[in-house]
N, C-alpha and C positions, 0 to 999 in steps of 0.2 A: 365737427367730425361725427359720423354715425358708424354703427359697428354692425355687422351682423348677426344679427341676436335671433332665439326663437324662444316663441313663450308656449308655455306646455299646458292646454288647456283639451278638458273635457267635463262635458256635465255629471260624467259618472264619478266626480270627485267630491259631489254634492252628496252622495250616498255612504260616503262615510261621516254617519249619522250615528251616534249615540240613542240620543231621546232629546225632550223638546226642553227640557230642564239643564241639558248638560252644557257646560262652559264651552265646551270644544264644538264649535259650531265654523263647519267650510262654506258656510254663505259668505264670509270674509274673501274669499276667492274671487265668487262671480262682481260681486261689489267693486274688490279692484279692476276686475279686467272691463267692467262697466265707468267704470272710475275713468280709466285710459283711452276708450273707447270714446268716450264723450269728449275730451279733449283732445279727438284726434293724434293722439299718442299711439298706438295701437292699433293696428290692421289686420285683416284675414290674412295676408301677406308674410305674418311675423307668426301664425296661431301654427301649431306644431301637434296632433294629435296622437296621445301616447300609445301605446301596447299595455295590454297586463301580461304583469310575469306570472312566467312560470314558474311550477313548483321547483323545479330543477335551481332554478334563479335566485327563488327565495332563501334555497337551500343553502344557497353562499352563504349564508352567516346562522341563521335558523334552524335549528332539529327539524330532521323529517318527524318527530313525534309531534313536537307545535304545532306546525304547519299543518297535519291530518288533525291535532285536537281543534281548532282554530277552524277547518272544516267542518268538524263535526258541531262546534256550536253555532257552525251560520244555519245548521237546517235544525236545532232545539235538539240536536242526540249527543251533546255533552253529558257526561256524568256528572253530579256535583261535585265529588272529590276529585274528578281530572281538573276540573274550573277551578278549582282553586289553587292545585298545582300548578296551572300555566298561566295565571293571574288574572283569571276570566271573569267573568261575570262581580266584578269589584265594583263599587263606586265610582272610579276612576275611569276602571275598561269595563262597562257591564257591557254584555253577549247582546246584538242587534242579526238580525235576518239578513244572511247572503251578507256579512261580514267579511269573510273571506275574500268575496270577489270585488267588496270596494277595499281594502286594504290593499289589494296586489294590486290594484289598478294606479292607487300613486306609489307602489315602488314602480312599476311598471313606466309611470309618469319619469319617475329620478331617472329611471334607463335610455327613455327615450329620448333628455336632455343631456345626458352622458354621452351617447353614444353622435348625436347631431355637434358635438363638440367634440369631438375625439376624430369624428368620418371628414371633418373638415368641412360640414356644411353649416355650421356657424362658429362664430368665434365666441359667444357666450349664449347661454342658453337659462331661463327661469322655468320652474315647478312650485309653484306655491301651495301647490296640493302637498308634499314632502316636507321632508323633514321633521320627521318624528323619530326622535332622537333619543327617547327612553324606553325603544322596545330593546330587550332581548333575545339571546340563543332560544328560550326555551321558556321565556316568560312574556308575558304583555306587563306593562308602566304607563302608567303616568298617563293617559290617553292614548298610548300607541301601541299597536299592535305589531305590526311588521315593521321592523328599524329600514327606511330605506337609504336614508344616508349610509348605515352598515354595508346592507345591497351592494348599495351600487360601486363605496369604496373595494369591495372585494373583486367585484367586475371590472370594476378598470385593475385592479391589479393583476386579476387572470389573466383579461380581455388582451389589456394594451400593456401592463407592465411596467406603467408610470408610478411614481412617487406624488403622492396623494398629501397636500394641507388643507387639512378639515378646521372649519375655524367655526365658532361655534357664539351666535352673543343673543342669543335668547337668556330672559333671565333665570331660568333653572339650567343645572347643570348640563351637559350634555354627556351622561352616566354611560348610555349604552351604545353610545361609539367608541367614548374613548377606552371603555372594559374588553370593548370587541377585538382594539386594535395594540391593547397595553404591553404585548411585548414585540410588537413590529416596528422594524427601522424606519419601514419603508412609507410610513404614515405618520405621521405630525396630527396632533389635535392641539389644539386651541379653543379653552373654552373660558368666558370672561361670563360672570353669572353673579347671583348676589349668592351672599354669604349660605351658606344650608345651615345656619342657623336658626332660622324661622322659615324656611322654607325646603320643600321639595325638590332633590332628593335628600339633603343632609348631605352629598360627596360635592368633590371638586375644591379639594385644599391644594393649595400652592405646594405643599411635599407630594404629591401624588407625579410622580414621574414618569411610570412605564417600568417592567419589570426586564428582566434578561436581556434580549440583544435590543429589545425597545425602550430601555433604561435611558432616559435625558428625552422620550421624543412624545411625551404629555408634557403640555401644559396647562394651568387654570391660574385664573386669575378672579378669588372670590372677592366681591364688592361690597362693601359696607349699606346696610340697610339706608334708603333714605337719599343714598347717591346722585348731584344733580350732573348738568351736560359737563359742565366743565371739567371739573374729576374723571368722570367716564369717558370721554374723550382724550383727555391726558394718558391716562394710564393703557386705554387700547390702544390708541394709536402707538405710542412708546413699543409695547410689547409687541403688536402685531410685525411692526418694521423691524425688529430685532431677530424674530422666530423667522419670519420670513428670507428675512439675508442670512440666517445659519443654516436652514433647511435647504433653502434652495428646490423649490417644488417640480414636477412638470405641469401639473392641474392643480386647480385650488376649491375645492367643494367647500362653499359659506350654508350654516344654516342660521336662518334672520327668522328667528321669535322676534317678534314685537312688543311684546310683556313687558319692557323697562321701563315704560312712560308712568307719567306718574297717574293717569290714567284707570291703567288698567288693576281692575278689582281682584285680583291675585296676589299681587307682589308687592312689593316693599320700595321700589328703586322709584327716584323722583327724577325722570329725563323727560323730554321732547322731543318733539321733533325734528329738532337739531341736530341728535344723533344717527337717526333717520336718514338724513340727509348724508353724513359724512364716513359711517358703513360701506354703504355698496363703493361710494365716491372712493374708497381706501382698497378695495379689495380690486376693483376695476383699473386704479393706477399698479397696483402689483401684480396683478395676473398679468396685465401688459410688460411689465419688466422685469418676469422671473420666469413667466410660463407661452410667450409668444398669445398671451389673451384667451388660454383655455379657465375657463371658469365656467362653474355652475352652481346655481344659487338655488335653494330649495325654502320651504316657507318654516311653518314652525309653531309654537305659542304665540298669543296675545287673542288677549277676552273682551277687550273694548273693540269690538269690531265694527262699529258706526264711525267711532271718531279719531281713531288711531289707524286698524292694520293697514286701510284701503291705501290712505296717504303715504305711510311709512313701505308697505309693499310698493304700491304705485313707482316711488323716487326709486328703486330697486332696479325696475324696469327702463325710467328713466335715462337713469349713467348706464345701464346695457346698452340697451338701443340709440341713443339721442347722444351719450356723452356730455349731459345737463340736467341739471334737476328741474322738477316743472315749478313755477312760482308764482302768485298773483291769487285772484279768486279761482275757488272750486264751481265747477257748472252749473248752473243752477238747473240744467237739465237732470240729471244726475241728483241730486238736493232733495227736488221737486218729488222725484218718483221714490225715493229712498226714507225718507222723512216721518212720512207717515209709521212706517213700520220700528223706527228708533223712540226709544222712551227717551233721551236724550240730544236737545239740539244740533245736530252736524256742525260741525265746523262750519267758517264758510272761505278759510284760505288752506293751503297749501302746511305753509307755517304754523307755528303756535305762538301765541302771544308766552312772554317770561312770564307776564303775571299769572300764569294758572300754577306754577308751583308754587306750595305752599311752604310759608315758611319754615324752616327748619335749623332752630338753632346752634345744633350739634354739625353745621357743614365746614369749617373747618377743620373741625376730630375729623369726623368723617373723610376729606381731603386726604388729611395726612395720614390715616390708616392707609387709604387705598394706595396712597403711593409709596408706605415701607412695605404694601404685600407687591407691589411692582418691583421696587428694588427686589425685593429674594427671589421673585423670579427670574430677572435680570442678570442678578447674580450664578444663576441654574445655565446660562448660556452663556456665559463667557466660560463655566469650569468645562461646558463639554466640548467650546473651542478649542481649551486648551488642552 
């Protein structure tokens, strides 16, 4: 069975460019959709070309003060003291030229996959440009400047007026959606991340709830350093299937960082691409039997972009479009032209072998952490059942 899916692609998503040092690199993008393309997974047929928003647009969730400072440092007439108000010019988010206009251009991206999912001209839609999930009202995080997941939740709630589960498993927390949305009923967050114990941001504890009338409708589910598939599969899948049958969604916005693998040079979490695989494969069997198959998947974190995001985005598209994951050797067409520019062998499957996780003696602590911070969340849904 094939679904009708549209993939959100433009070159101008390449332009959200930092510098040549900085982790946060969207050549992971072209990679995958060259990834797809190569194995005839992917067609001009499925390509979806975005809009940039507008300021109006941005405005959903954003200060108009942002949004004009965030202007003014894509042409160098920021102040220094406004830049550091609005979290600009950091290590993190340093100021690049015409900023502005590759930032709007993937929330722009999230809209246009929103809305081709909402108008009924596809039944799931991907952005892998999106998902920048630690911008703020009135600040830039973490690498992100304009929150589009924020975006475009508030647009479908304008727009069309649905009940929004945002599910969140990049391995840093997913701060600045769920602060966006912390007293609305009408959105659900879910965000499964490692611990902010040793990592960025430090939020996303299992008491973190939601405040006033959106009191019971955060969740997090933080994950012990060092975490392998088994565990992290246990305890998401558990919780996602519980939030979801209490929620009760009309759409379901996933943001899929890549960052978990044991991989990638930021994080702490020891998975594969196992989990890769049974992600989308979870989100895609619920958006069909909660939401008539409205879903839209946005991209996210992960810094090993040679040997992880292509694959782990790639299977994303996959269960969209194909309703299967792709499996066997990767193309050596694809390989061949890529190779040269990785300091690090490509893969050359699909899969990952077990043996690249390194041992780690502490996994059954680890295990059993992760599943007493499942239990309390668990227990966080049955009291607002009752």
């Amino acid at each position: 069975m094939t679904c009708h899916a549209k993939f959100i692609f433009s070159d101008s998503f390449l332009n959200y460019h930092f510098n040549e040092d900085h982790p946060f690199n969207q050549k992971r993008i072209l990679l995958t959709k060259e990834l797809l393309e190569s194995k005839e997974l992917l067609s001009s047929k499925d390509l979806l070309s975005p809009r940039q928003a507008t300021d109006e647009e941005l405005m959903l969730f954003h200060d108009h003060a942002y949004v004009e400072a965030v202007k003014q440092a894509s042409t160098g007439l920021l102040a220094d003291e406004d830049a550091v108000e609005f979290g600009l010019d950091t290590e993190d988010t340093p100021i690049f030229q015409n900023m502005h206009d590759a930032s709007a251009s993937l929330v722009g991206g999230t809209l246009s996959a929103v809305d081709a999912v909402l108008t009924g001209q596809a039944s799931h839609a991907l952005n892998l440009g999106g998902g920048l999930h630690h911008g703020f009202k009135r600040k830039a995080a973490g690498f992100c400047i304009y929150n589009d997941g924020a975006v475009a939740i508030r647009y479908i709630r304008e727009k069309y007026n649905l009940r929004v589960l945002y599910v969140d498993t990049d391995a840093h927390h997913g701060d600045g959606v769920q602060w966006g949305f912390y007293d609305d009923p009408n959105v659900c967050t879910f965000s499964i991340h490692e611990t902010g114990r040793y990592l960025f941001p430090g939020t996303g504890n299992v008491n973190e709830r939601g405040i006033k009338s959106g009191h019971g409708y955060a969740f997090n589910l933080p994950i012990d350093a060092f975490t392998e598939d088994d565990s992290f599969l246990h305890v998401y899948t558990s919780a996602l299937r519980e939030i979801t049958a209490f929620f009760k969604p009309d759409v379901i916005v996933t943001q899929n960082g890549a960052d978990a693998h044991c991989y990638d040079p930021l994080t702490h979490l020891c998975a594969t691409m196992s989990i890769y695989e049974k992600i989308p494969a979870l989100a895609h069997e619920l958006a069909h039997q909660y939401c008539n198959g409205k879903w839209i998947a946005l991209g996210g974190g992960g810094y090993d972009i040679w040997r992880v995001v292509p694959r782990a985005w790639g299977q994303i598209w996959n269960i969209m479009k194909h309703n299967q994951l792709a499996t066997g050797a990767l193309p050596e067409k694809w390989k061949n032209k890529w190779q040269k520019y990785s300091k690090t062998p490509l893969p050359d499957y699909w899969s990952d072998s077990a043996n690249i996780v390194p041992h780690i003696p502490r996994k059954q602590e680890i295990s059993e952490k992760n599943n007493n911070t499942l239990l309390q969340l668990l227990k966080y849904t049955k009291k607002i059942e009752m």
